[in-house]
Every structure is written in C-alpha cells, then in structure tokens.
MITI-592764 format. One record per residue (C-alpha): residue number from 0; residue in one letter; x, y, z. Coordinates in steps of 0.25 Angstrom, whole numbers. Each point is the difference from the previous one (the first is absolute). Layout:
BEGIN
+-----+------+-------+-------+-------+
!  nr ! rest !     u !     v !     w !
+-----+------+-------+-------+-------+
! NUM !    A !     X !     Y !     Z !
...
+-----+------+-------+-------+-------+
! end
This chain:
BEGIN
+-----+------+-------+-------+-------+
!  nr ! rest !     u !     v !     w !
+-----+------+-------+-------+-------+
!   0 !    X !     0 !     0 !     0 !
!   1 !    X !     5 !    13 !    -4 !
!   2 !    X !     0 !    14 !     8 !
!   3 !    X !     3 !    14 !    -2 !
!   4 !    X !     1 !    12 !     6 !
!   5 !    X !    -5 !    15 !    -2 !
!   6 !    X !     8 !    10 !     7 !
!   7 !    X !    -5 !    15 !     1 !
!   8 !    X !     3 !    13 !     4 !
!   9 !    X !   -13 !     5 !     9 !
!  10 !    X !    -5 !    14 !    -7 !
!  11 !    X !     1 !     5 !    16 !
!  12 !    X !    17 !    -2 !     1 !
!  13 !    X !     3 !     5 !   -15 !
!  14 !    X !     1 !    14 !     5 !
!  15 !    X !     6 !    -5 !    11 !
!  16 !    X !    11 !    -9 !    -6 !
!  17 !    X !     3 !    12 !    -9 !
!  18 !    X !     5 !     9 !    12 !
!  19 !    X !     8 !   -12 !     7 !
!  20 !    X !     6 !    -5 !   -13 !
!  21 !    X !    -2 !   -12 !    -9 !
!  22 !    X !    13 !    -9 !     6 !
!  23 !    X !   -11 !    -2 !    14 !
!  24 !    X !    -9 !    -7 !   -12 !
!  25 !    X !     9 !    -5 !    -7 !
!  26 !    X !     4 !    -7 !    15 !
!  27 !    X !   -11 !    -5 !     2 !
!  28 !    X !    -3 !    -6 !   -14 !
!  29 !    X !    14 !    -7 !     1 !
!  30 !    X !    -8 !    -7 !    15 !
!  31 !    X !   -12 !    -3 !    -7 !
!  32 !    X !     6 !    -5 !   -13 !
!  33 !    X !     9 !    -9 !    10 !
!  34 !    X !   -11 !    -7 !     7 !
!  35 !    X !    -8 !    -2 !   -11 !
!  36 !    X !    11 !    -9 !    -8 !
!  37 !    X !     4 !    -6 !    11 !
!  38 !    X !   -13 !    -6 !     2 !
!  39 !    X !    -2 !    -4 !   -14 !
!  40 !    X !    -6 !    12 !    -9 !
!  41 !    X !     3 !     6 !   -11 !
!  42 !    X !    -9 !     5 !    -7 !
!  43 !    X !     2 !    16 !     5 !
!  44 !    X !    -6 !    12 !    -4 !
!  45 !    X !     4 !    13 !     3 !
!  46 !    X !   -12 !    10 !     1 !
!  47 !    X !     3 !    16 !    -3 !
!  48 !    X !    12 !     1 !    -6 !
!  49 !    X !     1 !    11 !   -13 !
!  50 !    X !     4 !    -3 !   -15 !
!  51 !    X !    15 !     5 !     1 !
!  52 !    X !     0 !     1 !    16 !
!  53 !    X !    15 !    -4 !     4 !
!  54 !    X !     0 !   -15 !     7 !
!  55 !    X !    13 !    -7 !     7 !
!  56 !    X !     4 !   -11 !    -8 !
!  57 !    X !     3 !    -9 !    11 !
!  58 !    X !   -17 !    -1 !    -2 !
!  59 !    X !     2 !    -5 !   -15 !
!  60 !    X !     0 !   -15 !    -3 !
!  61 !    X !    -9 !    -3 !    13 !
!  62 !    X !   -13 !    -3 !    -7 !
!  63 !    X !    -6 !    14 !     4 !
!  64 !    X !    -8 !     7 !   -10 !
!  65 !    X !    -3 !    14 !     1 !
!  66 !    X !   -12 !     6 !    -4 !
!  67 !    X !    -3 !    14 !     1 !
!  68 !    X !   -16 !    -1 !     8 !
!  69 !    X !   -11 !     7 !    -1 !
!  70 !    X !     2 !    13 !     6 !
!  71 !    X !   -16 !    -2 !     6 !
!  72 !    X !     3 !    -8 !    13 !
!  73 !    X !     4 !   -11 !     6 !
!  74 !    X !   -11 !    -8 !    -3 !
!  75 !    X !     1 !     2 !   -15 !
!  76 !    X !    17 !    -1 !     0 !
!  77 !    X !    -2 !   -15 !     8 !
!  78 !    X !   -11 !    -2 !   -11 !
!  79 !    X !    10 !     2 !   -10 !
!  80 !    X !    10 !    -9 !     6 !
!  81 !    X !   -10 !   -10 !     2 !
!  82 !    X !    -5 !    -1 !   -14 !
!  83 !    X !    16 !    -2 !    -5 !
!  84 !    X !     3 !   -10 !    11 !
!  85 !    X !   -13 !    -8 !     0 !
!  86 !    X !     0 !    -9 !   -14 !
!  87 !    X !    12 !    -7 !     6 !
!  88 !    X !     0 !     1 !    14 !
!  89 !    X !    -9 !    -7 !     9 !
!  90 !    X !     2 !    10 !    12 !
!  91 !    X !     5 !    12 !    -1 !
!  92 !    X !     6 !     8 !    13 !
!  93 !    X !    -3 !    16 !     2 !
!  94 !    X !    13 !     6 !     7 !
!  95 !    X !    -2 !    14 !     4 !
!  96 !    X !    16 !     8 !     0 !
!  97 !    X !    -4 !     4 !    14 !
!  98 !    X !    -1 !   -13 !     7 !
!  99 !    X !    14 !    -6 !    -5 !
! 100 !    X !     3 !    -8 !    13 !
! 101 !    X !    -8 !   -14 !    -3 !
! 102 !    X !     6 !   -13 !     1 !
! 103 !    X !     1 !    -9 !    -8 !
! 104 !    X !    -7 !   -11 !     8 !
! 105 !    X !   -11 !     7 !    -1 !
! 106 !    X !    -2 !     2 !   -15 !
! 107 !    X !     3 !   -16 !     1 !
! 108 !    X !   -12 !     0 !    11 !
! 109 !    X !    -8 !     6 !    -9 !
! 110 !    X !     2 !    -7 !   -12 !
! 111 !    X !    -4 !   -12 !     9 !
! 112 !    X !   -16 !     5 !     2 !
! 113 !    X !   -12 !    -5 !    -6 !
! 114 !    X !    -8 !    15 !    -2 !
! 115 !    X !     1 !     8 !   -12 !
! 116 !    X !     3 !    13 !     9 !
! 117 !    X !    10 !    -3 !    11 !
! 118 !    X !     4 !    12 !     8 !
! 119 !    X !    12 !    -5 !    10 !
! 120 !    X !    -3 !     2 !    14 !
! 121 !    X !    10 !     5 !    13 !
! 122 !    X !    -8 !     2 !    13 !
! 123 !    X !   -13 !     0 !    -4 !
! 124 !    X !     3 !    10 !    -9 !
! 125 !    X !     1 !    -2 !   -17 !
! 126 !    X !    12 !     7 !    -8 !
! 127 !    X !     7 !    -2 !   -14 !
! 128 !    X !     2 !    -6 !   -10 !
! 129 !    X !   -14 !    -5 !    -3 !
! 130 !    X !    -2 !   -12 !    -9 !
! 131 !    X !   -10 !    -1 !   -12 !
! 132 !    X !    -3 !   -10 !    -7 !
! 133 !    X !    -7 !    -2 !   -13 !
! 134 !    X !   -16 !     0 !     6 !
! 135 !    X !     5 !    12 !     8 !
! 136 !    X !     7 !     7 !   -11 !
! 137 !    X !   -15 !    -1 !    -8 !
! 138 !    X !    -5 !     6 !    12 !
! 139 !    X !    10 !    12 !     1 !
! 140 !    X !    -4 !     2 !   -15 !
! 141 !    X !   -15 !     0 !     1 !
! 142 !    X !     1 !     9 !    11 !
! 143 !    X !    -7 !    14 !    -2 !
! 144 !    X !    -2 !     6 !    14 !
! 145 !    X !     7 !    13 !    -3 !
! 146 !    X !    10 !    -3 !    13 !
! 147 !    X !    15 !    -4 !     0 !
! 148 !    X !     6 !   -13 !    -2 !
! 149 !    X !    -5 !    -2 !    18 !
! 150 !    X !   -13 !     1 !    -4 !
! 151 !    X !     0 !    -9 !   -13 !
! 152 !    X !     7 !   -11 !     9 !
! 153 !    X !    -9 !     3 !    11 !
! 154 !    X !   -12 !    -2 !    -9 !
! 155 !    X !     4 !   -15 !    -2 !
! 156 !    X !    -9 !   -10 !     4 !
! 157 !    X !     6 !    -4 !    15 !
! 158 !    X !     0 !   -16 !    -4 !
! 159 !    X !    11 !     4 !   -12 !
! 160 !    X !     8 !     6 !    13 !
! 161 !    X !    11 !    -7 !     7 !
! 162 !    X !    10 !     5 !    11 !
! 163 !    X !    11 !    -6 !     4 !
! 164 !    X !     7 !     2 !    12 !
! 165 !    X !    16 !     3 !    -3 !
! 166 !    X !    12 !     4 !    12 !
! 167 !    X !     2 !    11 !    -9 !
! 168 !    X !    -3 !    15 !     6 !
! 169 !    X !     8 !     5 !   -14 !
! 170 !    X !   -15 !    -2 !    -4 !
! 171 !    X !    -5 !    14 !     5 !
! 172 !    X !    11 !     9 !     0 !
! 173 !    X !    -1 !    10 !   -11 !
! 174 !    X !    12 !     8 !    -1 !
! 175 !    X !    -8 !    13 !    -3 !
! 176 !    X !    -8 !     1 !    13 !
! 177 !    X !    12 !     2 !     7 !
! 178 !    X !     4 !    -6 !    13 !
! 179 !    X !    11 !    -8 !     5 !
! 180 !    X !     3 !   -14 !    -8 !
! 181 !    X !    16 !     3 !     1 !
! 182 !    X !     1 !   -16 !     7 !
! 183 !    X !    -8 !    -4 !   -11 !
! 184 !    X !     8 !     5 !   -12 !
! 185 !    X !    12 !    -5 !     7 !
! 186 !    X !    -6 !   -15 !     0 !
! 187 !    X !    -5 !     3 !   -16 !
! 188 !    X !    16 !     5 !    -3 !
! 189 !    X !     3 !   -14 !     6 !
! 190 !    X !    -8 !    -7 !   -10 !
! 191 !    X !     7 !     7 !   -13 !
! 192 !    X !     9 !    -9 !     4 !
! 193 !    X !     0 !    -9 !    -9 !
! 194 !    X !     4 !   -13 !   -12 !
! 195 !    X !    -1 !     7 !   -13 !
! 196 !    X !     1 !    -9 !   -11 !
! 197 !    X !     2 !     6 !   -15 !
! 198 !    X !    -2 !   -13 !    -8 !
! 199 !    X !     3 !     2 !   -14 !
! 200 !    X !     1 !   -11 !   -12 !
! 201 !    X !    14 !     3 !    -7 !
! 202 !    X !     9 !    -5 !   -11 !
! 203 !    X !    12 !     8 !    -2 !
! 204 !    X !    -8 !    14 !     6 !
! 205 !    X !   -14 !    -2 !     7 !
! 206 !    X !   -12 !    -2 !    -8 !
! 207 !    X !   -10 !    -1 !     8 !
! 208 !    X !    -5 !     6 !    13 !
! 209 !    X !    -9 !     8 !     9 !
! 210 !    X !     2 !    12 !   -10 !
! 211 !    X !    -6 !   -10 !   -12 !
! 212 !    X !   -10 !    -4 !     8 !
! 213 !    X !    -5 !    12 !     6 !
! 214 !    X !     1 !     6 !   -17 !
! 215 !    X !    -9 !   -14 !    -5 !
! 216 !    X !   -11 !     2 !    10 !
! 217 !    X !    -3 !    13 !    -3 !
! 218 !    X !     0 !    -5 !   -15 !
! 219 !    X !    -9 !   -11 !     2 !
! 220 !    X !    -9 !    10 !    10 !
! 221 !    X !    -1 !    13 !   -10 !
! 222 !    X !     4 !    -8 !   -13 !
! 223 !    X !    10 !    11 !    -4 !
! 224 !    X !    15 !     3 !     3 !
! 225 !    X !    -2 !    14 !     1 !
! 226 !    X !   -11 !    -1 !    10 !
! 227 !    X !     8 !   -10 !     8 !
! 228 !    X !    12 !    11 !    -1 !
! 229 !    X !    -8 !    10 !     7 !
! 230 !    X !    -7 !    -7 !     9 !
! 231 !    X !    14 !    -7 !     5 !
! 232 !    X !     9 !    11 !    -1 !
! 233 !    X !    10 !    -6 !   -10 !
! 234 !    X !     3 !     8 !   -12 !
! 235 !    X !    -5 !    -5 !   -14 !
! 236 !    X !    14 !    -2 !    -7 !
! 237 !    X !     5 !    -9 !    13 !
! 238 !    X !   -14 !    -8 !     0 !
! 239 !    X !     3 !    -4 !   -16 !
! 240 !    X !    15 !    -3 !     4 !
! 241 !    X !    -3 !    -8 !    11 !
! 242 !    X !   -10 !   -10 !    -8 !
! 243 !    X !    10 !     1 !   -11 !
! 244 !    X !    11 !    -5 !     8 !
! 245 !    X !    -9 !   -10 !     7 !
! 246 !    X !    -7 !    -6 !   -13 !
! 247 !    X !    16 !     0 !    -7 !
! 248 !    X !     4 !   -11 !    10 !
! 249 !    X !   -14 !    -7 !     3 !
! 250 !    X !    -3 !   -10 !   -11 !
! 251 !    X !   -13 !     6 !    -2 !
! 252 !    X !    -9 !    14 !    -1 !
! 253 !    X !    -4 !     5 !    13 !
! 254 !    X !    -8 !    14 !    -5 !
! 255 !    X !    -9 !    -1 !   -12 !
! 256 !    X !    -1 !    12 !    -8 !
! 257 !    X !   -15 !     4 !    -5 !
! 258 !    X !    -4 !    12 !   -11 !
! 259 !    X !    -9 !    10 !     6 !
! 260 !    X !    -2 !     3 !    15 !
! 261 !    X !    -3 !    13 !     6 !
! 262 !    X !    14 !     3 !    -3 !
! 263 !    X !     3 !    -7 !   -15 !
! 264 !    X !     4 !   -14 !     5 !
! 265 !    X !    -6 !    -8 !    11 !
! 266 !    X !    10 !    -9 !     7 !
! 267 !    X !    -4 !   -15 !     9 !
! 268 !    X !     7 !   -11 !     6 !
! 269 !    X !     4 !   -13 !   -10 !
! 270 !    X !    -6 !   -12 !     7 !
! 271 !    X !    13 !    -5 !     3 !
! 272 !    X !     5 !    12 !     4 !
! 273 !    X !   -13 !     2 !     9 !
! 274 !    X !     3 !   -14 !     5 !
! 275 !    X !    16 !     2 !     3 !
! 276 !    X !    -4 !    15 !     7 !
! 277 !    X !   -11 !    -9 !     8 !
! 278 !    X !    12 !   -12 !     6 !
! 279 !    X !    10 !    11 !    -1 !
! 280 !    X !   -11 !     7 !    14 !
! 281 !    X !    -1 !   -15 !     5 !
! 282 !    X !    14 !    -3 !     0 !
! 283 !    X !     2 !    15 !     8 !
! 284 !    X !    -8 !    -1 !     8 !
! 285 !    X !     4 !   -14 !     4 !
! 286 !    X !    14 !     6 !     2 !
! 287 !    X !    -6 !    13 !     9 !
! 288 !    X !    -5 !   -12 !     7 !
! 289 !    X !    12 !    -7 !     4 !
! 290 !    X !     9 !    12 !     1 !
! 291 !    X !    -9 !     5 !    11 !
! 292 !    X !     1 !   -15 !     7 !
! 293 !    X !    15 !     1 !    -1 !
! 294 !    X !     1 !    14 !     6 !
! 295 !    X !    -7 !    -3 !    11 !
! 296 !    X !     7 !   -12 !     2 !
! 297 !    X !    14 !     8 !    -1 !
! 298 !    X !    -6 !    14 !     6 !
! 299 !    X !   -12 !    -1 !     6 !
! 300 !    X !     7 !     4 !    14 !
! 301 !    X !     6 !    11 !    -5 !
! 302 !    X !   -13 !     5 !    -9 !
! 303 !    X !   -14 !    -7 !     5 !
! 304 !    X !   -11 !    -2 !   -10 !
+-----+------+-------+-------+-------+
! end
C-alpha cells in the first residue's frame, strides 16, 4: 500500500515566515521530509512555492513535487494536493510546516488504522498529521460548507473517524503559536541523525537513481517532461541528459516520445522502463530498510529511533 504526504504553509504563518526568514521553514521541512522517508513515504508534495522562487537543492532528487497552491486557503491548497496524490496513493498524509516535530512511530501508527480520517491522539487531545484515505478524500471534495479545511474534516460522518492514541506530544505544537518547545526541537535534532543511502544503478558513471526516479514519476503523472521540470525543480536540458545517459546504457527505452501535448510533444514511461522504475523503489526501499536495521544495531545507543 502506497502513502504520500501533502505538506503546506498555513496562509496564518506566511506573513509571519517572511519576517523570521525562510531558513526557519526550510528547517522544519528538512524535519518533516526526514520522518516522513524514514517511515516509508515518498510521494511529497510541496504546497506554496512560486514558479522561479529560489529552493536549496539539498530538497531536489527526494520525490518532493512543488506545486504553486491556490492562493484561496488552505482547504482548496490541500485539495489541490489531494487530487495530485490521490490516483496513486491509497492515503495521503497532511503535514502543516508548523507542526515539524512528529515521530515517525507515529506516522507508522497511523498507517496501521482502519478509518478513513485518523487524526493522531496525545492526552486526549488530536494533533497532526492527519491521515486521508481514498473514501475521505471523496468527502473533502464533496464538501461545500464555505469553512476551512477543520470544518470540511469536522463534517465527516463520525463512523469514518478514528483516533489513535500515540506518545507523541510533537503532535500539538505549532511553531507559530509561540511557547516553549526548545527540549522538544533538541530531541527532533536528535533524530536528523540518520543512515542516508543514495542508491544508484552505475556502469562506468551512475545511470540510475533517486534523481531519475524523481524526473520519470512526474512524466508518468503529468505526461510531459517540461511539466515534470517544473514541478521538480530540474532544469529541462539536464532532465533530457539524464534519460539520454540512462536510455544510452540501459538496453531498452525508458521515455517514450509523443507528437502533440500541451507543450508540442507528450512524454510517458515505456513499459519496461515503467516496470524497471517500479523494482528499482522496491529494491530502495528494501535497502532504506535494512540500512535502518543495521544503524540501529551499530548506533542505536548513540542515536535512539
């Protein structure tokens, strides 16, 4: 079963992020991003972010999509990132930037529920990342209440509703209300900590890796390579060098060309390159898998889970 994640900037701490400076949010993106791999997702999408804004490329090549939102609300932004997730994902998580100190036990929680909206529990009290899956997603859309995204999750029927109870107080602290979490973001540093594998598929130089993998989903999503330029942040001439390079030294073609498309020529996955992409995400993720295993084995005293 496959996740993903939306992760947005609430409109309330945009004004707010401006005066403190985007490395705080680009901090506590680097958090989220972190627990979110560790506990097996992939599938990211960045909500906000303007055609030609600047991004750190330390964020390229980690399956995050950007995707500029709505500009109405949040509730029409996490719509959006719904919709782009939801043909391939069978639950998608919604990460506000100001609540970056979850764990990743309790994304793994989560995913272990029955209900189609599950809101992660601390004390009684419900926090984020909520959990949609495909029924509530349908929900989300069908909603027209004229609220926020609280009142379109509030107006789900209470039987698709399931909380779960996590050790997880990172839950409810947002960064913008203020307050004292300094213990807390000293235990999330902790947790950066961390095996980070960069498994690539070489011959002479490296012909296949994260950065071809974050390039061909985007293909297979939008059906163009432009698109899948802009929306991963890889520049259009190094996109076409890297399947060239890729489909020079792999016995077969991985990006077939098509006339016509929004923008002249529509590009998808070859079924064998579709079906080497998908073993190439099995075999990583096998690999994340066992490189955790051994850290912990090796490091665990010095660095807890």
């Amino acid at each position: 079963m496959s996740y993903g994640a939306v992760i947005a900037v609430p409109p309330s701490y945009r004004e707010e992020l401006k005066q403190r400076g985007e490395d705080e949010g680009f901090r506590y993106l680097e958090r989220i991003i972190v627990s979110l791999r560790r506990a097996g997702i992939r599938d990211l999408v960045l909500l906000g972010r303007k055609e030609g804004e600047a991004f750190p490329d330390r964020f390229k090549f980690r399956g995050l999509v950007l995707l500029p939102g709505t500009g109405t609300g949040l509730l029409e932004d996490v719509r959006e990132g719904l919709c782009y997730l939801r043909e391939r994902c069978a639950g998608v998580f919604f990460c506000p930037l100001t609540v970056p100190f979850f764990k990743t036990e309790t994304l793994e929680r989560m995913m272990e529920g029955k209900g189609s909206l599950i809101l992660p529990s601390f004390r009684g009290r419900t926090g984020h990342p909520i959990l949609f899956s495909s029924e509530a997603m349908k929900e989300i859309f069908s909603y027209h209440g004229g609220g926020g995204l609280r009142d379109a999750c509030g107006a789900l029927p209470e039987s698709l509703i399931e909380r779960i109870a996590v050790e997880d107080e990172g839950i409810l602290v947002h960064v913008s209300h203020g307050g004292d979490f300094e213990e807390l973001e000293r235990k999330s540093e902790a947790r950066l900590i961390r095996p980070e594998l960069r498994l690539r598929i070489s011959r002479e130089k490296p012909i296949f890796g994260p950065g071809m993998v974050t390039l061909l989903r985007q293909i297979e999503a939008l059906g163009s390579v432009r698109e899948a330029c802009e929306r991963t942040g890889i520049s259009y001439s190094k996109a076409w060098t890297m399947i060239h390079n890729c489909e020079r030294e792999l016995p077969f073609l991985v990006v077939e060309r098509h006339p016509g498309g929004k923008y002249g020529g529509a590009a998808s996955l070859s079924k064998r390159g579709k079906d080497f992409l998908l073993r190439y995400e099995a075999f990583s993720r096998e690999m994340d898998r066992i490189s955790e295993e051994k850290f912990q084995e090796f490091f665990g005293d010095f660095f807890p889970a």
